[in-house]
N, C-alpha and C positions, 0 to 999 in steps of 0.2 A: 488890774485885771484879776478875774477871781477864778481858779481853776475849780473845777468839780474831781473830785478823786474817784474814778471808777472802781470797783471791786465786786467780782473779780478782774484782775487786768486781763484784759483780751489776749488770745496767743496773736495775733500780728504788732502788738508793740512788748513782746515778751513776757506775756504773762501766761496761766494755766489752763485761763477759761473756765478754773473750779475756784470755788471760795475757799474750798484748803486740799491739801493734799497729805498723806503718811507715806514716808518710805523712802526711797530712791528716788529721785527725779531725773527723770531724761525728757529730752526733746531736740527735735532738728532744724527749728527756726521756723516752719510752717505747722506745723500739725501743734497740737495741743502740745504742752507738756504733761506727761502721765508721772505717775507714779510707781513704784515697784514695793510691792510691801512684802517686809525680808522679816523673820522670824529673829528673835535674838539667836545669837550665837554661831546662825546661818553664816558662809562665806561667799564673799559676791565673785563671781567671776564672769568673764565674756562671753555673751553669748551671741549668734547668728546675729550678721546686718550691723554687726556694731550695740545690739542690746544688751544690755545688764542683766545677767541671770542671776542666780545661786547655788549652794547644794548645801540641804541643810545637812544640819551639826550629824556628826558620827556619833560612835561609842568610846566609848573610853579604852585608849589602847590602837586605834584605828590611824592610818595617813592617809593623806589626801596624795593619790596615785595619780597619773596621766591615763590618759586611752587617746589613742590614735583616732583624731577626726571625731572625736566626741568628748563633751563634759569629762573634768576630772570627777575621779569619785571615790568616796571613804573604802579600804582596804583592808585587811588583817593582816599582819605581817605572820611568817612560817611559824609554826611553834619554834618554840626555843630548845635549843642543843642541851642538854643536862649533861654532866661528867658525871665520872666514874663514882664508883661506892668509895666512901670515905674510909675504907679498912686498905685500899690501894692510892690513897689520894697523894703519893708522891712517883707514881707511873707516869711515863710520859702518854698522853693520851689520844689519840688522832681520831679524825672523821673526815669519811671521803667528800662533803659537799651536796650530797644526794640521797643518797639511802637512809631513809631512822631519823633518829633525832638524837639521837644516843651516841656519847665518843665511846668510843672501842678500848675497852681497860686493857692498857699493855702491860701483862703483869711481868714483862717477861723482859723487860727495860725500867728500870726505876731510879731516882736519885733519892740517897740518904739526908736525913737533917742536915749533914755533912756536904753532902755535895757533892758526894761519890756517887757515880754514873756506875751502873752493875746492870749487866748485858747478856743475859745465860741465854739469847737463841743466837749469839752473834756465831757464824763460824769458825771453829779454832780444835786445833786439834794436835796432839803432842804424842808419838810412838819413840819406842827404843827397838833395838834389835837384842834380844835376850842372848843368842850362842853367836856366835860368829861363823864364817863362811871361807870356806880355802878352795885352792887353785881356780880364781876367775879371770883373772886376768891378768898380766904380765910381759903380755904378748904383742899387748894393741887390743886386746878386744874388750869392748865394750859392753859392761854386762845386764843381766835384765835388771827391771825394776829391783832394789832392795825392800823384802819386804820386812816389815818394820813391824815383829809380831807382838809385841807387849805397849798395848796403850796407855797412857797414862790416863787421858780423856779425850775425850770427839764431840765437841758438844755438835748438832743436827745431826750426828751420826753421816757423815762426809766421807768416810775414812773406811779403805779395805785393808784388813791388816793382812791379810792372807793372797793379793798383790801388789801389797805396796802405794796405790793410787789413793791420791786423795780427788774426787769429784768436787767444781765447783757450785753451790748452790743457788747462787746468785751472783749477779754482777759486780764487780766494784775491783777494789784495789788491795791484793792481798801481802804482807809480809810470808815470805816462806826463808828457811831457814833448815838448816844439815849439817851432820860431822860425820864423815866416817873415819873410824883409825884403820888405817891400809896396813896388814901385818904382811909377814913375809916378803919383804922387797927383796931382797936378794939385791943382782944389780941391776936395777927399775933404776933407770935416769929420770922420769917423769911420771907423777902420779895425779891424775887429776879427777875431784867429785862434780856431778854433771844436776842440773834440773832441768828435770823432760817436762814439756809443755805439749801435750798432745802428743808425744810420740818422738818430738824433736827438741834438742836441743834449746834453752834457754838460757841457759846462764852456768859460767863453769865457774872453776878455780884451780890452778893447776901450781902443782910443785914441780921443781929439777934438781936434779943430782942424787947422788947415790946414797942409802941413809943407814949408816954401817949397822946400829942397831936393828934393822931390817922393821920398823915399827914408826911410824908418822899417821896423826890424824889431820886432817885435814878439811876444812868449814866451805860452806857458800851461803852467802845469804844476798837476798834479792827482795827488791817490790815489782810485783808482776799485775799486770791488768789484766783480770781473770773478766770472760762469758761465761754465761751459765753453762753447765755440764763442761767448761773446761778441767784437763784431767793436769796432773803434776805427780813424778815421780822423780825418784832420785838412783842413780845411777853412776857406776864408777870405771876406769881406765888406767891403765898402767903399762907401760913400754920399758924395752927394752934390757927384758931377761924373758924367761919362760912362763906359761900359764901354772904359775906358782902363787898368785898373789891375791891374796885374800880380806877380809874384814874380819873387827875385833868384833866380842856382842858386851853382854855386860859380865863384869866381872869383881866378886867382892863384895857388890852393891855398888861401884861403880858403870855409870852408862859411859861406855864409846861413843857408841852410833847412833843417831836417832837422828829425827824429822820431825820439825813440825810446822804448820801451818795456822794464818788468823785474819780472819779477814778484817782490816782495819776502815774502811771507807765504802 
C-alpha cells in the first residue's frame, strides 16, 4: 500500500496547515497551530488564555520586575548609595533608607587603622569641686545638689556646673560615678553620698561609725537607664552630731570631690 505524504499536515491530524512556520509554536488541538515570532534576546513569558507572549530585551543594567495583574516589565533599580569622601573614609557612616543617596559622613565616630573606636559626640562629662563646703549636714539633712564648679570636660555640653545637674541627652544606659570627702565629722555615726535621679534618690552608699580623724571620702558608682532630659545629681547626708559637716574641694592639685558622667550604650 503506498501512502501519499501530504504537506502541509492538516491541523485535524496535527499539523500547521502552513508549509513552514518561525517562532514559537502554539496550538490547542483544533485550530491551526500559529506561530509566535520573538526577537532574539526577547524573554517569553505567559500570556492571557494560556498564550505565549514576550517582553522584549531591556537595557543594560535593567530587571525584569513583576506588576500586579499585568506583564512583567524591565525596571531601573534606585540610584546607588555613594559613601563618604575618602579624607573620612574610616567614619562609621549611616543612611536612613529614604532620603539621598548619599551616607551621612560621621565624622564625629571613627575607627583608627588600629581599631580604636573614638566617640567625641558620645555624652561624658567629668567636674571637680575646686573649695569645699562646711556646716551641711550632720544632723540628718540632706543637702542640695553639690555643684561641681571646675570641669575637666562636658563633651554635648550636658552639664551645669553652676547646679550641679547633669541633663540626659538621649536615651541609653549611662555609667555615673562620685566621691565626696566628708570633712568635719565630728561624732557623724553615719555618712552617706546619694545620686538623685530626677529629684529622687537613686543610688547611695553609706558609711558607720565615728571617724576620729573627722575626714572620710566616700564613692557611689552606678549604671542607671537614663530618658532623654533625665536629670542626675549628687548629694550628701550625715547623722548623728550637729550641722557641722561639710565636703573637701581640691587641694594641692589634689581632687576630693567630683562627678562624673558617660554615656556607655
Amino acid at each position: 500500500m503506498a501512502y501519499k505524504r501530504i504537506s502541509p499536515q492538516p491541523v485535524v491530524e496535527g499539523g500547521t496547515g502552513s508549509q513552514s512556520l518561525t517562532g514559537v509554536l502554539t496550538g490547542n488541538g483544533t485550530s491551526a497551530i500559529t506561530a509566535n515570532a520573538v526577537t532574539q534576546h526577547d524573554v517569553l513569558i505567559g500570556g492571557a488564555s494560556n498564550a505565549v507572549s514576550f517582553v522584549a530585551n531591556g537595557t543594560t543594567g535593567q530587571y525584569l520586575g513583576a506588576n500586579t495583574g499585568a506583564d512583567p516589565s524591565w525596571q531601573t533599580p534606585p540610584t546607588g548609595v555613594t559613601g563618604p569622601g575618602t579624607t573620612t573614609d574610616r567614619a562609621i557612616s549611616t543612611w536612613n533608607g529614604t532620603g539621598g543617596t548619599a551616607l551621612f559622613n560621621n565624622s564625629t565616630t571613627t575607627i583608627s587603622s588600629g581599631g580604636i573606636l573614638t566617640m567625641t559626640a558620645q555624652p561624658a562629662m567629668f567636674a571637680v569641686r575646686s573649695t569645699g563646703g562646711s556646716n551641711i549636714t550632720g544632723d540628718g539633712t540632706i543637702s542640695s545638689a553639690i555643684a561641681f564648679d571646675s570641669v575637666g570636660f562636658d563633651q554635648g555640653s550636658n552639664y551645669n556646673s553652676s547646679t550641679g545637674v547633669f541633663t540626659a541627652p538621649s536615651a541609653g544606659i549611662y555609667s555615673v560615678d562620685a566621691t565626696v570627702e566628708f570633712v568635719s565629722l565630728g561624732t557623724a555615726t553615719q555618712y552617706t553620698i546619694y545620686i538623685y535621679l530626677n529629684g529622687s534618690p537613686a543610688t547611695a552608699y553609706t558609711k558607720s561609725g565615728v571617724v576620729t580623724s573627722g575626714t572620710s571620702s566616700t564613692s557611689v558608682k552606678n549604671l542607671l537607664k537614663l530618658a532623654v532630659n533625665d536629670t542626675l545629681d549628687v548629694r550628701i547626708q550625715a547623722t548623728g552630731t550637729s550641722k557641722t559637716v561639710g565636703f573637701g574641694g581640691t587641694s594641692g592639685g589634689i581632687q576630693y570631690t567630683w562627678f562624673d558622667v558617660c554615656k556607655i550604650c
